[in-house]
N, C-alpha and C positions, 0 to 999 in steps of 0.2 A: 836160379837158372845158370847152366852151362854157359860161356862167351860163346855171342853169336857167330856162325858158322856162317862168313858173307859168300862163302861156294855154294852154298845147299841152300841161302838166300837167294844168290844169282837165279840158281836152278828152278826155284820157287817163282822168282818175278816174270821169268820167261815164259816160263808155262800158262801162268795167271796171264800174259799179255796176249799169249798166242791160243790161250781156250782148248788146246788140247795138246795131249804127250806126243802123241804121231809129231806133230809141228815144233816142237819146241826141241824135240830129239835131233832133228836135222838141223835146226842152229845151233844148238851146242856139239854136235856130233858125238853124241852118246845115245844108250841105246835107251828104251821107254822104261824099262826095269831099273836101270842104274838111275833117271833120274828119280825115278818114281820112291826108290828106296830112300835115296836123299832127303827128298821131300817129306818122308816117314818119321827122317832123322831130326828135322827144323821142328815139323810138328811136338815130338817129343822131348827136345830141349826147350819149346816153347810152352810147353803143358795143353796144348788146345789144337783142334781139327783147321786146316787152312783152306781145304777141299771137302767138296760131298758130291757124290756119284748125283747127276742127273739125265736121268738116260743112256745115251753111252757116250756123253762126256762129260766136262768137270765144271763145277758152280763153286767160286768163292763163300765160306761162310763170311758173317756179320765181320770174325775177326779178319779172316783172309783178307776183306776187303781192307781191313786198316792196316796190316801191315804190308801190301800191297801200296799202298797211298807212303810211308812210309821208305818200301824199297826203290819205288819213281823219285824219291826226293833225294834218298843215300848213291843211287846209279846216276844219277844227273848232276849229284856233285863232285860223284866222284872224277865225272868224262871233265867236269869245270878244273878239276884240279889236275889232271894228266893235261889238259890244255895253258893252264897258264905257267905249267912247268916247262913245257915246251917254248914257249914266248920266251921266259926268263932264261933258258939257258942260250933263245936263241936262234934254235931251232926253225928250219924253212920247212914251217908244218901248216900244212893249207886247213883252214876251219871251214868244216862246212856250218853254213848258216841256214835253217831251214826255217821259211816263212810261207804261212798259211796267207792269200789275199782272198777276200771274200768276192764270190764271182759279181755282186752289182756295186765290188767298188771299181770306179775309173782306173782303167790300169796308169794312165798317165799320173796320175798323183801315186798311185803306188812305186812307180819308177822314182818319181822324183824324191819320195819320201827314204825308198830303199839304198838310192846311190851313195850314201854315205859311208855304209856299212863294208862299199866296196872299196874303202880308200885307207884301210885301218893299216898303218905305220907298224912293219914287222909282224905281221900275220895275214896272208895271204887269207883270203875269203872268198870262197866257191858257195857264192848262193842254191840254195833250193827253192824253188817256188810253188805253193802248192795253190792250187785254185778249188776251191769247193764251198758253199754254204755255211755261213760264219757260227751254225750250232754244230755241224762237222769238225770245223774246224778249232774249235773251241776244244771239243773232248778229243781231239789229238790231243794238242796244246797240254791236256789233263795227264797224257799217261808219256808226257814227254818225248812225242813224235814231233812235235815243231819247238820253236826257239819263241816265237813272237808272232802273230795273227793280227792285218789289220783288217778293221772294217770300219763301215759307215754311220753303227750305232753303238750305246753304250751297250755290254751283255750284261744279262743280268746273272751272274756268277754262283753257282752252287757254295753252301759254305763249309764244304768238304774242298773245295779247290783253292790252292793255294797262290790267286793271283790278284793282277790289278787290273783294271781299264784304263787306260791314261789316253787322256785327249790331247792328239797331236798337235790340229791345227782345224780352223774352220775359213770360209770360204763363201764369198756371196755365189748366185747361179746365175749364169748366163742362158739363154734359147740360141740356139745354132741353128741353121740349115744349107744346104746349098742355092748355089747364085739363082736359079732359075725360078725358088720358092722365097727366096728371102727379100728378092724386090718384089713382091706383093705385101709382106709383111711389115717390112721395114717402115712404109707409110702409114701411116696411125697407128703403132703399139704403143700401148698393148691391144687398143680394141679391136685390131684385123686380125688376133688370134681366136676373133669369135669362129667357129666353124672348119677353123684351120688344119690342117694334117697334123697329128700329134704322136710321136712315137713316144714309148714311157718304158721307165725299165719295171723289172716284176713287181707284182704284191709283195709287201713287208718290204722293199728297199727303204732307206731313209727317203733318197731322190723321190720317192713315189708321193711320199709321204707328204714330201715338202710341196712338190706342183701340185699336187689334189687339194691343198688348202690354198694357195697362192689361188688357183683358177675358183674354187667357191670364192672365196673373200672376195674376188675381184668382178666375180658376178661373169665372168667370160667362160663359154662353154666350145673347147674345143671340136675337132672328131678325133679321136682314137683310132686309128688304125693299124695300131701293132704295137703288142708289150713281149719282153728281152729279157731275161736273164743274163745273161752275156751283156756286157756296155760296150766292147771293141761289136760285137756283131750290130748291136743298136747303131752305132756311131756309123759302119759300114751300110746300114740304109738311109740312114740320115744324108749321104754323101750323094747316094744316086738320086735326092730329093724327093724320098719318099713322105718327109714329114719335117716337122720342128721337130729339136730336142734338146736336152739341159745336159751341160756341164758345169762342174766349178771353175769360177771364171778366173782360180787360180792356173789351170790350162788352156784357158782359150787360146792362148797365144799358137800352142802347141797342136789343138783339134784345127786349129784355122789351116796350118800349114800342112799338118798331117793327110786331114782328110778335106783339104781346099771347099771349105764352107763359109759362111760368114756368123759375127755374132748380128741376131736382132734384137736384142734386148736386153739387160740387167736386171733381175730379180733381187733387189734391194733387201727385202726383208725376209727372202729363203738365206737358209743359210746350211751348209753342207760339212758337215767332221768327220772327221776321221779319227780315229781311237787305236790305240797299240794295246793288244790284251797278252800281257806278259806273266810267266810264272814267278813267283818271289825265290827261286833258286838258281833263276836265268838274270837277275834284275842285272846283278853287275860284269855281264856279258860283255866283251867290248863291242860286239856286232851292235846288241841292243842299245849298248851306250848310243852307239852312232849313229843309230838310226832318232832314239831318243835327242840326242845336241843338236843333229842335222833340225830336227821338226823345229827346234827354240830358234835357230839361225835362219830357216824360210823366212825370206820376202815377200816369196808369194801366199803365204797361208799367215792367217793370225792364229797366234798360238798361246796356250796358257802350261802347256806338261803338266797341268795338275791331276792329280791322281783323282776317280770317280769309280 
């Protein structure tokens, strides 16, 4: 084989990103033919098809798909290495940091977990925050549209992707509500949560997870009356005293003041993590680093960083 041609690779990754030549033509600003030829030219120094016609657009073969996995890893270190040449020489070159938060993790610990990343010595850091469901945001993460993705559970990682799960930090759970529901509760919890207004965030959150066993085990059946995907919108009914609700009670301090409720309880044996799902091409990130050191320095979370 001919030295690989990393132009008519670029050309190649783009198109494979963007699923068709109309799209890919306007960010490179080339016309559909010129790259299309290109992509003719990778093929036949590679010996094998990278595309096949499906309908009237384009399907990665078996191999497209690998060297596709391949060019996400060579484009991503390359942006690592124009980035730390910039640092070294110097350079006041703002890094943008793009993090996926998964929408039922507590934005408040996400903040608290993120502000690290914003304090990095000689490289200015312009966060991005993406919010969306943590298998969304995962397969960004895959084709290296984000830097780092936190959420609430461990994922369970394809072994075509080349990442970790690392667990941040965990957290016992508190029940909040506001003043006008919380002195009814406060007097005999847990047992005055028999019948009690219960807001819960969605199915499959961990939080879900965790109260749904915490109230079987404890034999207490609340009432239900409103599940969230969103935690700021849950947190914002919680406030008008529509119901109890659970935070980590590594925030309470912050929901107390925020949204002026009280805590009524400590769920001892819930226990609430947070997990960093990093690429192995991003590890030595400084953003990642810092968000990474920051999780081991929280007071308020207990933390192991070990990789799962």
């Amino acid at each position: 084989m001919k030295d690989l041609n990393f132009q008519h690779l670029r050309y190649f990754w783009v198109t494979a990103r963007e699923g068709k030549l109309n799209k890919a033509s306007k960010l490179l600003h080339l016309s559909p033919s010129t790259i299309s030829a290109q992509i003719k030219s990778l093929e036949q120094s590679l010996g094998y098809a990278l595309f096949e016609r499906r309908g009237r657009g384009l399907a990665l073969t078996e191999r497209g798909v690998m060297v596709k996995q391949y060019a996400d890893e060579i484009f991503a270190l390359g942006q690592e290495m124009v980035d730390a040449g910039r640092r070294a020489t110097k350079q006041r070159h703002t890094y943008r940091f793009h993090v996926g938060v998964a929408n039922d993790l507590p934005k408040l610990v996400a903040r608290d977990l993120l502000a690290p990343a914003m304090n990095i010595d000689g490289c200015p850091v312009h966060l991005v925050a993406h919010e969306d469901s943590p298998d969304r945001l995962v397969a960004d993460l895959g084709v290296h549209h984000l830097d780092m993705v936190l959420v609430d559970r461990p994922m369970t990682l394809s072994s075509d992707l080349r990442a970790e799960s690392i667990l941040l930090g965990e957290s016992t759970v508190t029940l909040m509500a506001a003043p006008s529901l919380a002195g009814r509760i406060l007097n005999g919890f847990p047992q005055s949560l028999e019948g009690a207004p219960l807001l819960l965030p969605e199915v499959g959150s961990a939080m879900r997870g965790l109260l749904e066993t915490w109230f079987e085990q404890s034999g207490i059946r609340p009432h239900v009356v409103a599940e969230f995907g969103d935690s700021a919108l849950l947190k914002a009914f919680g406030e008008k005293g529509t119901g109890v609700f659970a935070v980590p009670t590594a925030v309470r301090a912050d929901v107390e003041a925020q949204y002026r409720v009280l805590a009524v309880g400590e769920l001892e044996e819930a226990r609430e993590r947070v997990y960093a799902v990093v690429m192995s091409s991003r590890m030595q990130n400084q953003a990642v680093q810092a968000v990474l050191h920051g999780a081991a320095n929280n007071v308020r979370f207990r933390h192991t960083n070990s990789a799962k």
